[in-house]
C-alpha positions in Angstrom: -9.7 -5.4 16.2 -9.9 -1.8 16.7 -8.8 0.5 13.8 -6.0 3.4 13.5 -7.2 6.7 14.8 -8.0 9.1 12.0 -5.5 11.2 12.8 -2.7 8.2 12.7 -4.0 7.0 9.3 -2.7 10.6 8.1 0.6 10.2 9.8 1.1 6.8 8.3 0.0 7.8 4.6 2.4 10.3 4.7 5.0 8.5 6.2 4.6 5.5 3.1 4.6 9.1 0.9 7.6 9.6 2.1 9.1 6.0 1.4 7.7 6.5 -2.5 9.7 9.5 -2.9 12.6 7.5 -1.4 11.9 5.1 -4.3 11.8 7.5 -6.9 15.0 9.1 -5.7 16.7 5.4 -5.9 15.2 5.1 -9.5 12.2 3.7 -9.0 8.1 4.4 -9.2 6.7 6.0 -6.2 5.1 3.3 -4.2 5.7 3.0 -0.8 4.4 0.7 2.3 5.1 0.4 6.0 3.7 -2.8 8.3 2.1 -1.0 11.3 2.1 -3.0 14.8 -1.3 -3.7 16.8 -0.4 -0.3 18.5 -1.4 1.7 15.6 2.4 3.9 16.2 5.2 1.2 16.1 6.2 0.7 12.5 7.9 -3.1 12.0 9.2 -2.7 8.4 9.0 -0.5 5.4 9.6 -0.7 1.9 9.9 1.1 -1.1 9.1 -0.5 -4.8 11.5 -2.0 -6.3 10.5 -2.8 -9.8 7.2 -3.6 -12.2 7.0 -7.0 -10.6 8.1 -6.5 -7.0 6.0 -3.6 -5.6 6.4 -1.9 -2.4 3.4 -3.8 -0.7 4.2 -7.7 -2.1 7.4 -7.2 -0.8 6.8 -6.2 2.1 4.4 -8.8 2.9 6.6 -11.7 2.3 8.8 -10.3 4.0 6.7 -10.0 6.8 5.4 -13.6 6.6 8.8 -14.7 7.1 9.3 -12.4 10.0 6.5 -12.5 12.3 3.9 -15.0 13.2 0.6 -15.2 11.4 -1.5 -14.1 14.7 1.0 -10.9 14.9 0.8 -10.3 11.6 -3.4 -11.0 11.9 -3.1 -7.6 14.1 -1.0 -5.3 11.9 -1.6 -2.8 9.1 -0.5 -2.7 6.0 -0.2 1.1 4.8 0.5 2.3 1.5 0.1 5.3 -0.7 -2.0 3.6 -3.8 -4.7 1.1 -3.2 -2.9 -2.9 -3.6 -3.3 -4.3 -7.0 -4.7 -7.8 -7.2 -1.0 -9.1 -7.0 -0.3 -7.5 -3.9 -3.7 -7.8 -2.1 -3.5 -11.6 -2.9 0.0 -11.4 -1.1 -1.3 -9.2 2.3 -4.0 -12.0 2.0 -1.9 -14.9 2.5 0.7 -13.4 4.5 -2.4 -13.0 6.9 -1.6 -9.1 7.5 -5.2 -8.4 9.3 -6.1 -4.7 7.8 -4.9 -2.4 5.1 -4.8 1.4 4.9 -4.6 3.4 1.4 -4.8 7.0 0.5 -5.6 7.0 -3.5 -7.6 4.3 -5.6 -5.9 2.4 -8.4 -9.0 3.9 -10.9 -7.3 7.4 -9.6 -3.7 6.0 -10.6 -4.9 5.0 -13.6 -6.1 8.2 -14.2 -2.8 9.6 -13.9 -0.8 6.9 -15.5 -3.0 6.0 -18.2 -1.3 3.5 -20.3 2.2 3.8 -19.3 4.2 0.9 -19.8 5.3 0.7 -16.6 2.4 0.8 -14.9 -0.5 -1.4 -16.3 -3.1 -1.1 -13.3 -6.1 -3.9 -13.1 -9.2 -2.4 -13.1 -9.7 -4.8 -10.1 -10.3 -2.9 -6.4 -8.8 -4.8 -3.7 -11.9 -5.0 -1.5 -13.3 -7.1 -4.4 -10.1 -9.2 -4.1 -10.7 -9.9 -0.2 -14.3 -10.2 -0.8 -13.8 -13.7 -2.3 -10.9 -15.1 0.7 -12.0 -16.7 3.8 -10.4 -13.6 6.3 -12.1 -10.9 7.0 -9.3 -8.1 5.7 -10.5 -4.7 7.0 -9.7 -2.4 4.3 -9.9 2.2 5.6 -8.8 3.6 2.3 -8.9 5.8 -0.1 -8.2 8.6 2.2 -8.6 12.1 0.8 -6.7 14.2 2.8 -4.0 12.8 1.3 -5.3 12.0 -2.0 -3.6 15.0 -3.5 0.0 15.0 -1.9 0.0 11.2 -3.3 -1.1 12.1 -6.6 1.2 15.5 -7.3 3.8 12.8 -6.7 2.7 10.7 -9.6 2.4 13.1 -11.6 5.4 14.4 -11.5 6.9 11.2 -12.0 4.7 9.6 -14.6 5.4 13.1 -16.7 8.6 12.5 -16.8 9.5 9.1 -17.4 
């Protein structure tokens, strides 16, 4: 299964960027997530967060699961701005979505969240969570070339709420 192209992985972080600051605009924290066909370009679904429990990425996945097969979904990519929590990894991972892209770590959220309420991040990477399923997720994240576009996002967010 051959990977995004560098220079895609940037487009697509910064197009999920562009879907958190959608979600912060409706209301809501700045997570965004796109599913990404085999083709690396065509983008299937995307999704914004909705709330503490329904997150951009989980969302997206089940959605996804009810959409397209499982060997479709085997050959997409899940992109999203901040690395999948253990919630939402779990959900990529049964949905069967093959690979995941992220530009900033949950440590580095944390970082900039620090004990907010709203956002109580598990100090639990989502390689870690793959690591004990049967698939093979391939995981390309964090990225930092985008690292700080993500993060001046959140912090201007978290600041203020």
């Amino acid at each position: 299964m051959d990977g995004p192209t560098p220079q895609q992985v940037l487009r697509l972080l910064r197009r999920a960027n562009d879907l958190a600051r959608e979600a912060v605009a409706a209301g809501h924290h700045p997570f965004g997530a796109l599913l990404v066909a085999a083709d690396h370009e065509t983008v299937l679904m995307t999704q914004g967060n909705v709330n503490r429990v329904e997150h951009a990425e989980a969302v997206l996945a089940r959605a996804a699961f009810s959409r397209f097969s499982p060997e479709v979904l085997w050959s997409c990519t899940l992109v999203t701005t901040v690395e999948p929590c253990a919630m939402c990894a779990g959900t990529q991972y049964w949905a069967h979505i093959g690979r995941l892209v992220y530009g900033m770590s949950e440590s580095r959220l944390l970082e900039l969240t620090g004990a907010d309420p709203e956002n109580p991040t598990l100090d639990l990477p989502c390689r870690h969570v793959f690591a004990r399923g049967q698939k093979a997720v391939q995981v390309i994240g964090p990225v930092p070339e985008v690292e700080a576009e993500i993060a001046e996002l959140h912090l201007g967010f978290w600041k203020r709420s």
